[in-house]
N, C-alpha and C positions, 0 to 999 in steps of 0.2 A: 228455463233452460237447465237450472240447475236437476229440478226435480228430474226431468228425462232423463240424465245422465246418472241419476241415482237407479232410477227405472231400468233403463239400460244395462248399468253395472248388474243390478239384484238376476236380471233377467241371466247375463251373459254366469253368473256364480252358479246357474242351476240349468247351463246346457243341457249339461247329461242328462240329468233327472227329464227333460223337458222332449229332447231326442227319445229319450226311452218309452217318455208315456204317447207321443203322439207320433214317432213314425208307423204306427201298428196301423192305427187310425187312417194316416196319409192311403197305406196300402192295402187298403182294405179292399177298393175298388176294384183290384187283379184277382181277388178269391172266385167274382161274383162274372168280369168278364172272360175268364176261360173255361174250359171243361172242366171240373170237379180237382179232380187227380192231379192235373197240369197247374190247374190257379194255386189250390194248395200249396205245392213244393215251390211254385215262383213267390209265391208271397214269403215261403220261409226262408228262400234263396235271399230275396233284398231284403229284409227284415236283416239277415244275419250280415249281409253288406255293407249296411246303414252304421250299425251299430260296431263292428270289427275298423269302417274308414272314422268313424265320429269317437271311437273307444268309448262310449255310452255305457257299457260295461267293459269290465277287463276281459281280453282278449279269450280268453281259455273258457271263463265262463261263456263268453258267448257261440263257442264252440260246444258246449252242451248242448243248447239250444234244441237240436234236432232228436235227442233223445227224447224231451218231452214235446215237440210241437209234430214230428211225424208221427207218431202213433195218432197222439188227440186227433190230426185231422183227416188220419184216414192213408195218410201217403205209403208209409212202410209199417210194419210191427215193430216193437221192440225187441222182438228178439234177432230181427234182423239188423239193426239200429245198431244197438250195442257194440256187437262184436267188431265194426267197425273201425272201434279207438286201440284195437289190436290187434292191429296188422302186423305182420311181419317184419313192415317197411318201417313201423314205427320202433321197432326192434330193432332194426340196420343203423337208423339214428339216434337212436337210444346206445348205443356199443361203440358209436362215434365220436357221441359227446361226454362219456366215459373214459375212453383214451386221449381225448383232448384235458381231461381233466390231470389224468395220472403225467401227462406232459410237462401241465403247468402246474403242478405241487412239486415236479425237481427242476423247474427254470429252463427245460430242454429247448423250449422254443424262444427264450432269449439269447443263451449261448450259439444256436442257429441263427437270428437275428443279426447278432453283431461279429458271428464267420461272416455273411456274406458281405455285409458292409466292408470289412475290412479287404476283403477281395477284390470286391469293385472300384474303393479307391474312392480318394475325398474332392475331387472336384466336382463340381455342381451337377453337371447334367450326368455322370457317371455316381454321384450318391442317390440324385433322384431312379437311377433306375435300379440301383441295389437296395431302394426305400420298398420300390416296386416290385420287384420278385421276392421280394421276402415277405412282405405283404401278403402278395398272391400267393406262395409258396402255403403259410402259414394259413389261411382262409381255405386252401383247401381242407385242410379236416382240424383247425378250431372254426369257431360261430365268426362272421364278419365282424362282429360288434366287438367282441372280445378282442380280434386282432388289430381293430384300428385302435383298443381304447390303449394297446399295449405298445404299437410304434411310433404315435401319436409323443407321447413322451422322447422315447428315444430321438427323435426326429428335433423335438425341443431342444433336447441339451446339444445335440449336433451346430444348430444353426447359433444358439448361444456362444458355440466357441468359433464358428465362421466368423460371426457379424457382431458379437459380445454384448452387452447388457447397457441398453439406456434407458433412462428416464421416458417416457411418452409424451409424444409431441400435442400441442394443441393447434387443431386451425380447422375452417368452415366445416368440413365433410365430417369430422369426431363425429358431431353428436348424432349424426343419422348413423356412422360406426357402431355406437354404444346402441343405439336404439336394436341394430339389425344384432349384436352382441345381446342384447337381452332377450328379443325375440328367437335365438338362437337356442340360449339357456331352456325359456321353457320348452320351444322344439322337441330339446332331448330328451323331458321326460314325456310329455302330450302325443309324440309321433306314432303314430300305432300303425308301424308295416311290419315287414314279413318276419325278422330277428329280434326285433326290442324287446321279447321277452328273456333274449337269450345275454341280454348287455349285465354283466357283474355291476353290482352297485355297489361294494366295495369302493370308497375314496380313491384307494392306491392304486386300482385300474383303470380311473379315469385321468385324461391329461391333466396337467397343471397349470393353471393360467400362466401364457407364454406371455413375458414380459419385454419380445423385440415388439418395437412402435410397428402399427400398421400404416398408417397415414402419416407418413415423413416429409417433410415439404423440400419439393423434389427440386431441390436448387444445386444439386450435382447429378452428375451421369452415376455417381457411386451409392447414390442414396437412391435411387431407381430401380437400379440393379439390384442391391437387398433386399427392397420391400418385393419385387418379383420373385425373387428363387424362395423368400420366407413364403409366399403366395403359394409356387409352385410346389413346394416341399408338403407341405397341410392339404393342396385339395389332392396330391397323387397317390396317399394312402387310403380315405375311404375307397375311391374309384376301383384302386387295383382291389381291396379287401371285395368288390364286389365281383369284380370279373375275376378274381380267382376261385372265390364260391362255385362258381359255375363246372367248374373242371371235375370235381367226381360228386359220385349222386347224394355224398351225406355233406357236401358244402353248403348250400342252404336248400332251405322249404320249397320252392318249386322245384326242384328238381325229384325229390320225394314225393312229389302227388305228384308228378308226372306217375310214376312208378308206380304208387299207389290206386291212382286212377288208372290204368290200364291195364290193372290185374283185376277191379271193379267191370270195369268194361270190356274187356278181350282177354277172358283169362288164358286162354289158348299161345297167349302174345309172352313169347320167352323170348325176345330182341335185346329187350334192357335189361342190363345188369350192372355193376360197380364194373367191369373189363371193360365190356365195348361201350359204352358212356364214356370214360375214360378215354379212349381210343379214338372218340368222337371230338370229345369237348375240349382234353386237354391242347391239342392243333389250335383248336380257335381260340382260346383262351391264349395261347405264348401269340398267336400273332395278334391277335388286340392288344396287349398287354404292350407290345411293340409299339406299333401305331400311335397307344397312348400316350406311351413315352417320348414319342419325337415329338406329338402334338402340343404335350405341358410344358417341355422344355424347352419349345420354339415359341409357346406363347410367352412363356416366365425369364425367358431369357437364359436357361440351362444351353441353348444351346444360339448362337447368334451368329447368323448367314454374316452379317457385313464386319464381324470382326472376328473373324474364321483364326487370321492369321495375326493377330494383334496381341503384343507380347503384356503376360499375367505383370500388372503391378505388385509391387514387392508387399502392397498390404495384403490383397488377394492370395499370394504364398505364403504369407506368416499366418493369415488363416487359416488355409486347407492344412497347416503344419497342425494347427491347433487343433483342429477336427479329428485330424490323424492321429496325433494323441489321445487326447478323449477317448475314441473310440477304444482304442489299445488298453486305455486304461481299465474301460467298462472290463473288457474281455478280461483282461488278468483280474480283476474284482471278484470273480466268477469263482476263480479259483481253479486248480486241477481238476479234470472230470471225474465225478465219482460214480461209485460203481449202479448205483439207485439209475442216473442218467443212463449209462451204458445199457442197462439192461431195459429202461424204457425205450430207448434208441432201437434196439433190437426188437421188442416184443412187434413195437409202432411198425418196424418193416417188416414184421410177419405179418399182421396184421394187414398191411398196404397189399403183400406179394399174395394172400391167403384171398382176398375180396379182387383182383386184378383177373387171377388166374382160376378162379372158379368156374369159368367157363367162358373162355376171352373169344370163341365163336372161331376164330381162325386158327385154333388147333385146339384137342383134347382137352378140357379144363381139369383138375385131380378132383371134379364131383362126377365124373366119368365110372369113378370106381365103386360106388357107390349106387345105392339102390336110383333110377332115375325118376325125378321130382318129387325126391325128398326133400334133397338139403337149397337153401336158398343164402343170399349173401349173409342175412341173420344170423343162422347157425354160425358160421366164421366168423362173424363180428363178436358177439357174444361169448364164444368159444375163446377169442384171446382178451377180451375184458375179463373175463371170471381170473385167467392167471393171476392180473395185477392186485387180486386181494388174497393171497397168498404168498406171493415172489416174496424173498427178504427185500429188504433195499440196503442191507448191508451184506458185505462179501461172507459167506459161511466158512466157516476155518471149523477144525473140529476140538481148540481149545474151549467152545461153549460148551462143549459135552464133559469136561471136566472140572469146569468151573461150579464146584457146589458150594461156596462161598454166597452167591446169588442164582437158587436154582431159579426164581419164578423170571429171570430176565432174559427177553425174548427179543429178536430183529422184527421191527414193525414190518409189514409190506408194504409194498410202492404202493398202494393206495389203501386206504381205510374204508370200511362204510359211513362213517361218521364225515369224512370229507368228501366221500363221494354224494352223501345228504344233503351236506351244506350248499358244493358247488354247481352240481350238473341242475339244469332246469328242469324240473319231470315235468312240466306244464305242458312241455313240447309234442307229447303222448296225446296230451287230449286236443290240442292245437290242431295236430296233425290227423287227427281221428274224429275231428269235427269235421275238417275237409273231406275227409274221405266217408263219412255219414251225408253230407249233403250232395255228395257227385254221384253215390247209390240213391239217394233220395232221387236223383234226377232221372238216372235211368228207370226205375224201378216206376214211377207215376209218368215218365213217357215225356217229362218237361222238355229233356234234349231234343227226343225226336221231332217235336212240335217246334221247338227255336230252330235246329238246324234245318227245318222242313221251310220255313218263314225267309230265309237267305236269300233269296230268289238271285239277286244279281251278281252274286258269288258262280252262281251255276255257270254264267255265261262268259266267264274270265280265266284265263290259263292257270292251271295250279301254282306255276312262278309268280306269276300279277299276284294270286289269291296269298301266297306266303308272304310277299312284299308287303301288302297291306295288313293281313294281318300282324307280322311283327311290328311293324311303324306305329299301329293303333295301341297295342297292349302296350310296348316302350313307352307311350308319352302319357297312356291310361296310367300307367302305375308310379306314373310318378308325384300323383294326388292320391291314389291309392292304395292299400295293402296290397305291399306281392301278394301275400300268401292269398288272401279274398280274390284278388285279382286272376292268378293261377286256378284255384278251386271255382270260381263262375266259369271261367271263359273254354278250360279244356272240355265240359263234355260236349257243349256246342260245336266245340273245334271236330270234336268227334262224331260227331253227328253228322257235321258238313262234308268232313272227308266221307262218313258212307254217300251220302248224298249223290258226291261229285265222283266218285270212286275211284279215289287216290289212297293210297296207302294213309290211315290216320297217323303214321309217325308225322309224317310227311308236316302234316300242321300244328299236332300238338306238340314235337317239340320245341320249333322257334317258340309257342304260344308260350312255353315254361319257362325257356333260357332266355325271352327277351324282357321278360316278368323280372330278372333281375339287372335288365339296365336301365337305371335309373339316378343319371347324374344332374341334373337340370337344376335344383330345388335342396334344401336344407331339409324339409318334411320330406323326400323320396325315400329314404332309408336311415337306420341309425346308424350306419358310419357316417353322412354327412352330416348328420346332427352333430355330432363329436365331433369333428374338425371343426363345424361352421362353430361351435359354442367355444370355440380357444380364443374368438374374438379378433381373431386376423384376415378373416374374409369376410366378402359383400356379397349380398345375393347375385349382383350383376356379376361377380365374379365364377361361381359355376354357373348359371346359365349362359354365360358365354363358352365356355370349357367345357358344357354337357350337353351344348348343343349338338355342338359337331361330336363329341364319343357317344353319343345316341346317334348319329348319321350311322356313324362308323361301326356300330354296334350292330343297326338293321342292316347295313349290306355285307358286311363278314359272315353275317347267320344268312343273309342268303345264299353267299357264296358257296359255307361248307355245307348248306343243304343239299347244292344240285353238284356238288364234287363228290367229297370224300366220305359223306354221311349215305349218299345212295347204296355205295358198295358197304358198308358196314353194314346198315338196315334192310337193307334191298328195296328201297322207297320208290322204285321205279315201277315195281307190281302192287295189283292189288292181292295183299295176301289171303290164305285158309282162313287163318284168323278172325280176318274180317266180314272175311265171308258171313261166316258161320252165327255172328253177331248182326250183320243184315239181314237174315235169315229171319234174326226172332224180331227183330226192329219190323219187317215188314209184315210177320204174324201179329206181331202188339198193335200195328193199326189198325191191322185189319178187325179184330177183337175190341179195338176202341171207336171205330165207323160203325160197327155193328151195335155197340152196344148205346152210340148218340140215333141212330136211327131208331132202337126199339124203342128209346128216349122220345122221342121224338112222335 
């Protein structure tokens, strides 16, 4: 017995290595049962699947992949390959996580943090949802990872002054606690989905082991009520950090290969931009976000039907005094606003109003004036990041000009290259440029058309049935698996089938993107839940009960603003030029590929 378990162990030290050498092996068989062109790209599609859901390599490298395994087998050239990993799109998010950076080097997104706390007010179900728009708020344009590693804390020292500091209890359930607490820990580094390359590994922006007891032995109605709102407080930030991503197109990774993939596939397709995504998403996002909030606070007891009217005890008000405090205190810590902030505050709402209104579709956008399909959200993104390494971040006066006492003494700029080196991830380039290499791989050897042609009983179901199911599927698909893989497989099938069925392809590939990032259910769905679950105060049965139902909630929202308010923004009700013109050569490329199995043949 003992030897197995040695066996065992040696075995489980060298996954990776072992994933690495024999999924190739496993898939071998799909080279040899499809058409030439088609096996090829499916065997480097799950090959690259295997290895982005197992992290058998690191993520980026395994996003190269396609540069050396499509040319070798024949699928694309490299010089088509390459230029892939610079798109444009990878430009829009690249300019995003740049400004998110020059943010967080003057604390602009902490002193927004605790304005809005202080606004919404310290009692429970009113802190949980000022935990949650600031959250979401903040996730729309920093990485999700980054903003739960950063309220995560704050949310600590809050409930420390609600419910104040004990010792940790002992009794039967700990030690599966501690278990699911260590299993939690490696989570957060092992989880390989859609952001985790984007999480700061910096100490100071990870939470701090929170020292309120999780498992209190519930021998008051007072001790119940704690261990729920400390519950409810820890799982409402990853959740919101993930539904707020979704609100503009540089919040996370699907939403970008949405964009990216359908200037790959329908270049003709100018629907999506940072305006009307915006316009789309951010509706559905505040009423999820909603929803959410009555959900956590009704389960955690933020908010409680049968004691609606039941007068606060006076320990309960010498808390939320204490919180209120706290809070206050961070805030003035902070110190007066200085001018570095002001001028990031400002650049940030250029930047928001310059990417919003470039072409918001329902009036004139100011790239009107300009040559037309030139400029793209890039250009704008890009255009206000270069400012931030010049700006001063101190106020200019013109006594520097006669200060020759110290000529060589200069005002830094709100950001440096050297901090913008350290901080911003460039990984994310070729991350995102590996997706967008494998969804041309698909088109281009005709894989899509071959899966989306294979759909058969999709054909026979209402486009509302066919969105229903397919968000429901990808939702609970990606909650074992990478968004991002999960998004880069699924849209160009998704694509395929909408020619097929011929509905507008927004029609399916956007649920297929936006539902890629709901993903509450599990600790490995994402790394904001890894962070909260590794604080050591939640049980797995604690988000899969909680993520059950905001994944219900998640699939019929997205359906709702699909047959509402997204048809008059997209026009999803026709099938467009666009796609036309894209079925056009889809049904040239079979024909060109019948022909050439028959002379085969």
């Amino acid at each position: 017995m003992a030897a197995l378990a040695a066996v065992a162990k040696k075995v489980w030290s060298v996954r990776r290595l072992l994933v690495l050498l024999l999924t190739p092996l496993v898939l071998l068989p799909v080279v040899f049962s499809l058409p030439p062109k088609e096996g090829h790209c499916l065997f480097v599609v799950l090959l690259m699947a295997v290895y982005w859901c197992t992290e058998a390599l690191p993520l980026s490298v395994t996003a190269l992949l396609p540069i050396i395994l499509f040319p070798l087998l024949g699928v694309m050239p490299s010089k088509k390959v390459c230029p892939q990993y610079f798109l444009d799109t990878n430009f829009l998010f690249l300019s995003g996580l740049i400004m998110a950076c020059g943010i967080e080097e003057w604390n602009l997104h902490r002193r927004i943090a605790l304005r809005i706390l202080i606004l919404t007010g310290v009692q429970p179900a009113r802190l949980i949802l000022g935990m949650m728009l600031t959250t979401a708020f903040l996730s729309m344009w920093l990485s999700n990872t980054a903003t739960t590693a950063m309220m995560l804390p704050i949310a600590s020292a809050i409930l420390k002054s609600l419910f104040g500091q004990k010792e940790e209890w002992k009794d039967p359930s700990r030690e599966s606690g501690e278990n699911s607490v260590a299993m939690g820990r490696n989570t957060l580094h092992t989880v390989s989905t859609e952001m985790q390359f984007l999480a700061n590994t910096d100490s100071k922006d990870y939470p701090e082991e929170v020292e309120a007891p999780l498992d209190l032995p519930a021998d008051s109605e007072e001790e119940e009520y704690r261990r729920n709102i400390w519950k409810g407080f820890l799982i409402s930030i990853p959740y919101s950090a993930s539904i707020g991503g979704t609100a503009t197109l540089t919040g996370t990774g699907p939403n970008l290969i949405l964009l990216g993939q359908l200037k790959s596939f329908f270049p003709k397709c100018e629907m999506i931009n940072f305006g009307s995504w915006f316009i789309f998403a951010f509706p559905l996002m505040l009423l999820y976000l909603l929803l959410a909030w009555l959900w956590i606070s009704f389960l955690y007891g933020g908010i409680n039907l049968r004691g609606w009217r039941k007068k606060k005890s006076k320990t309960r008000l010498d808390a939320e005094s204490r919180a209120q405090a706290m809070i206050q205190e961070e805030f003035q810590n902070l110190g007066p606003i200085k001018f570095a902030e002001q001028a990031i505050f400002i650049l940030f709402c250029i930047f928001a109003i310059l990417l919003l209104f470039r072409d918001p579709k329902f009036i004139p956008g100011w790239a009107s004036f300009f040559t037309p399909g030139f400029l793209s959200d890039a250009v704008a993104g890009v255009a206000i990041v270069t400012i931030l390494f010049f700006f001063p971040s101190k106020r200019p006066s013109l006594k520097w000009w006669f200060d020759f006492q110290d000529p060589n003494k200069a005002s830094e700029p709100l950001l440096t290259w050297k901090k913008a080196q350290d901080s911003v991830p460039w990984n994310i380039v070729l991350l995102l440029g590996g997706g967008f290499a494998m969804a041309k791989g698909c088109e281009e050897s005709g894989l899509s058309t071959w899966m989306g042609g294979h759909l058969h009983p999709l054909k026979n179901m209402s486009p509302e049935l066919t969105v229903l199911l397919i968000t429901v599927f990808i939702a609970f698909f990606t909650e074992f698996a990478s968004n991002t893989a999960t998004t880069t497989i699924f849209l160009p099938v998704l694509a395929e089938l909408a020619i097929s069925l011929r509905v507008n392809p927004l029609y399916l590939m956007i649920p297929g993107a936006v539902s890629s990032s709901y993903a509450f259910m599990l600790p490995v769905s994402t790394p904001p839940n890894s962070i909260a679950f590794a604080s050591g105060h939640l049980l797995v049965k604690d988000m899969v009960r909680t993520g059950f139902v905001m994944n219900l909630m998640g699939v019929l929202l997205l359906s709702l603003a699909l047959n509402t308010w997204a048809q008059t923004i997209f026009q999803l009700s026709t099938f467009p030029d666009w796609a036309n013109i894209h079925s056009a050569n889809v049904t040239a490329l079979t024909s060109i590929i019948a022909n050439d199995t028959f002379w085969t043949l």
